[in-house]
LUMTI-242146 format. One record per residue (C-alpha): x, y, z; residue in one letter. Coordinates in steps of 0.5 Angstrom, whole numbers, plus 500, padded with zeros to 3 digits. Layout:
XYZA
...
END
This chain:
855606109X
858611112X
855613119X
859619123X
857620129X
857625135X
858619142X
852618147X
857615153X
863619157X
870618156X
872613159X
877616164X
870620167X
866614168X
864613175X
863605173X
869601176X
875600170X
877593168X
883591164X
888585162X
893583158X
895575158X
902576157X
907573151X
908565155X
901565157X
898558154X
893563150X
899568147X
903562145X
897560141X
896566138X
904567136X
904561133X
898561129X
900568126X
908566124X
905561121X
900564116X
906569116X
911563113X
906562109X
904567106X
912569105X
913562103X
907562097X
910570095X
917567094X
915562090X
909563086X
909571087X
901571090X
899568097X
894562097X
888561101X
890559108X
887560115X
891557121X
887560126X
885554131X
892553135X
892549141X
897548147X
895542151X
899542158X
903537161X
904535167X
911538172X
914537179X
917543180X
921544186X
927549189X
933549184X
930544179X
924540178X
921534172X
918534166X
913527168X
909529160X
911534157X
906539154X
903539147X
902543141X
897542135X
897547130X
889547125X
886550120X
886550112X
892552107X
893551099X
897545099X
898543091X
899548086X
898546078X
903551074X
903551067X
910551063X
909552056X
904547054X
906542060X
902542067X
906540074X
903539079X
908542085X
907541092X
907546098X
911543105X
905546109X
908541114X
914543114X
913550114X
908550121X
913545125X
919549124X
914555125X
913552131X
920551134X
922558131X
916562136X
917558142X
924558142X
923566142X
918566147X
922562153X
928561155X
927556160X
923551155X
927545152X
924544145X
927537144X
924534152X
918539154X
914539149X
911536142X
910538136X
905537131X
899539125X
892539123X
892544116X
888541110X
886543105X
881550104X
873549103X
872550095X
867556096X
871561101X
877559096X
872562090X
872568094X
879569095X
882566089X
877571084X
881577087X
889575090X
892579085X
895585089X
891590084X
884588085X
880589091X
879582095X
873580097X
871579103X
871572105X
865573111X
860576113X
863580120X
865585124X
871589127X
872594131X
877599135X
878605141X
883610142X
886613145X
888608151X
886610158X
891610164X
890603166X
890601159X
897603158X
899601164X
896594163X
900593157X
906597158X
907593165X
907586161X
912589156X
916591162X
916584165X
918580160X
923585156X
930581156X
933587160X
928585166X
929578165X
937579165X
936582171X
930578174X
932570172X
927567176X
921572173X
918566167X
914568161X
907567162X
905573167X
898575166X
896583169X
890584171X
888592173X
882595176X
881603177X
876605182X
876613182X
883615182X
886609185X
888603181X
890596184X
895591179X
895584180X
900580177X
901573176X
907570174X
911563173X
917563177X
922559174X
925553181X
932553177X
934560180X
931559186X
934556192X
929557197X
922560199X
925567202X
929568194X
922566192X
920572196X
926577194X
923576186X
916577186X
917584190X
923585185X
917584180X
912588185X
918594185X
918594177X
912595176X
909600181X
916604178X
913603172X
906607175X
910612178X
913614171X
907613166X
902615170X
903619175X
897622179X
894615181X
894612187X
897605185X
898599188X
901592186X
900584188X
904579185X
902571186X
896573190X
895565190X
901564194X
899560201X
907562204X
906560210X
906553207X
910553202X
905554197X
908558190X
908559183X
914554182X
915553175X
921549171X
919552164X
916558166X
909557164X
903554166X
903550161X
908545163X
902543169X
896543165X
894549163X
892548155X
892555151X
888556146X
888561139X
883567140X
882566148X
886571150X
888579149X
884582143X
888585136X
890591140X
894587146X
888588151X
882585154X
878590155X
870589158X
869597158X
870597152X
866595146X
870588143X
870584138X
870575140X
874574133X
880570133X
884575129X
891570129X
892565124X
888568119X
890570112X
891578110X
888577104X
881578105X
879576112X
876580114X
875577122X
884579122X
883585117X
878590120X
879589126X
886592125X
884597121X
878600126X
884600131X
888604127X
883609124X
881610131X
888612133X
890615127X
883620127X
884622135X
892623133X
889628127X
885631132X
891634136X
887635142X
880636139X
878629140X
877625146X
875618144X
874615137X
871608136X
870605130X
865599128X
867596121X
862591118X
863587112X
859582107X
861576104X
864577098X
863585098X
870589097X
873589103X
874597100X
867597101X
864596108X
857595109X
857599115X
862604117X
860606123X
864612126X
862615134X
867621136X
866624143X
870632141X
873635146X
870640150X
868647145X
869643139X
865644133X
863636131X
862638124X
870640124X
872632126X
866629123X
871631118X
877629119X
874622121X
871622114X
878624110X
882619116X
876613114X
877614107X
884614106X
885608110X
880604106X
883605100X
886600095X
892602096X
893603104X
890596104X
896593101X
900596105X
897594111X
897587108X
905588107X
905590115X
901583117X
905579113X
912583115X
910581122X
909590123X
902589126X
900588133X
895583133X
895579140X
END
């Protein structure tokens, strides 16, 4: 059922509530978690394509990274227990085909494809993680349960509609707000390889917390430094203010007309000499476990002013998962209407509830709230949200999304 309607909250950019926004950056224990989970559906989805033309059922979605324990010190450091990484969940491991009048039962390397998975993410993320002396390796994906794999077998050939494998939501909002943007964008910045060429010491795992009351914003972020490239307490210094000034560059580019300021480490005690020393560049190295879906949701955010789903969308089939599929999609239907409303439209939030075993084509709620830009007729976007609903809801448009979560294409954490 679709439900179009005219939205009764401000825009967010005029609420006089106080703004709260997070992003945990991509070697937070947490994000790691999610970028494993989400490569290893992938290698498997790539893997079932190559050699049987169709994905098999397979949720991967219940990643854990245990910490281990480290003594970091100026220009070094031990690893004393290295840190832990246990990727669960459910995958089809054997496979009867048929040759002629002859059955074989083939096997799937589903082990083999998540520890090397493992390897292969990790050795992305961090440049400072030694995978043969920092961290383990290991797996838990057994098989799946016979009534979910029902519902996904009985619809996996490319031209049927899937079926739903649950009963959930998902839910999305456009366009970001300032702080939004800069929350993100702040991340991306600290953790792209042009900043870690010139800011060595800057490790991976940076958690940005922004905050906005009225026109002035505050950016606090927390990042692990790496010892091995700092000799002494007054380096330590020189590069979390080079993190500061980037950052507060950033502001000043992409938005402007806030008042911004910006901590880094604001846990640090300098006076004693106690910083956010790392060997690896992690918190993981030192206790702190991670967890899949603990972190940013599938637009990259952590957004308590905004409505949000709880589901953990990495590691879950693309298939017919609709925890992973709708909330993807009600982003991007978000994006995409306030992007054909060409300044018409303010806000789009879109909710998108499914049935277990109903088409994934087909929501039993599609619940669509516009906020129109001031003088706008609601009818004339009320329109164009209908057409951008149900052209992103097709058969086809579905298939291609699958083919960009596949492909690694979409955003999910």
């Amino acid at each position: 059922m679709l439900k179009i309607t005219n939205a009764n909250f401000l825009p967010i950019e005029k609420s006089e509530n106080p703004e709260i926004v997070e992003r945990k950056g991509i070697g937070h224990p947490d994000s790691v978690c999610d970028a494993v989970a989400d490569a290893c559906s992938r290698a498997l989805c790539a893997y079932y394509l190559e050699h049987y033309d169709r994905v098999y059922h397979h949720n991967v979605d219940k990643a854990a990274l245990v910490g281990g324990t480290a003594k970091p010190t100026y220009g070094g450091g031990m690893i004393i227990q290295p840190q832990y990484f246990l990727i669960v969940g459910r995958a089809i491991h054997q496979i009867l085909t048929e040759c002629g009048t002859e059955t074989k039962l083939e096997y799937i390397p589903v082990a083999t494809i998540c520890i090397e998975t493992q390897r292969i993410e990790l050795d992305k993320i961090f440049r400072n993680l030694d995978l043969n002396r920092d961290i383990q390796f290991d797996y838990a994906v057994r098989p799946g349960s016979i009534d979910l794999t029902g519902v996904f077998d009985s619809s996996h050939h490319s031209d049927d509609v899937p079926l739903a494998n649950d009963t959930s939501f998902g839910v999305g909002f456009a366009p970001f707000s300032d702080v939004e943007n800069i929350t993100l964008e702040a991340e991306r910045l600290l953790n792209s390889p042009q900043f870690k060429d010139k800011c060595k010491a800057s490790g991976e795992d940076i958690k940005v917390m922004t905050s906005r009351i009225g026109n002035k914003v505050g950016i606090t972020i927390a990042s692990a430094m790496v010892s091995k490239f700092i000799n002494d307490l007054d380096e330590y210094v020189s590069y979390t203010n080079q993190i500061k000034d980037a950052v507060l560059d950033l502001a000043a580019k992409i938005i402007p007309d806030r008042e911004v300021t910006c901590q880094v480490n604001v846990g640090d005690n300098i006076e004693r000499g106690l910083v956010y020393l790392t060997i690896t560049g992690t918190s993981a190295e030192a206790g702190d476990d991670g967890e899949v879906g603990r972190g940013n949701r599938s637009n990259g955010l952590i957004t308590p002013c905004r409505t949000m789903s709880l589901e953990a969308v990495c590691g879950k089939n693309p298939i017919n998962h609709v925890g992973k599929i709708y909330n993807i999609l009600a982003t991007n239907m978000s994006r995409e209407i306030v992007k054909r409303g060409d300044g018409d439209i303010i806000e789009a939030h879109v909710k998108l509830l499914s049935q277990i075993g109903r088409p994934i084509t087909d929501p039993w709620i599609n619940s669509i709230e516009l906020i129109p830009a001031e003088n706008v007729n609601f009818a004339s976007i009320e329109k164009i949200a209908a057409e951008v609903s149900e052209e992103m809801l097709r058969k086809d448009s579905l298939i291609i999304l699958r083919k960009r979560l596949i492909e690694g294409k979409e955003q999910v954490f």
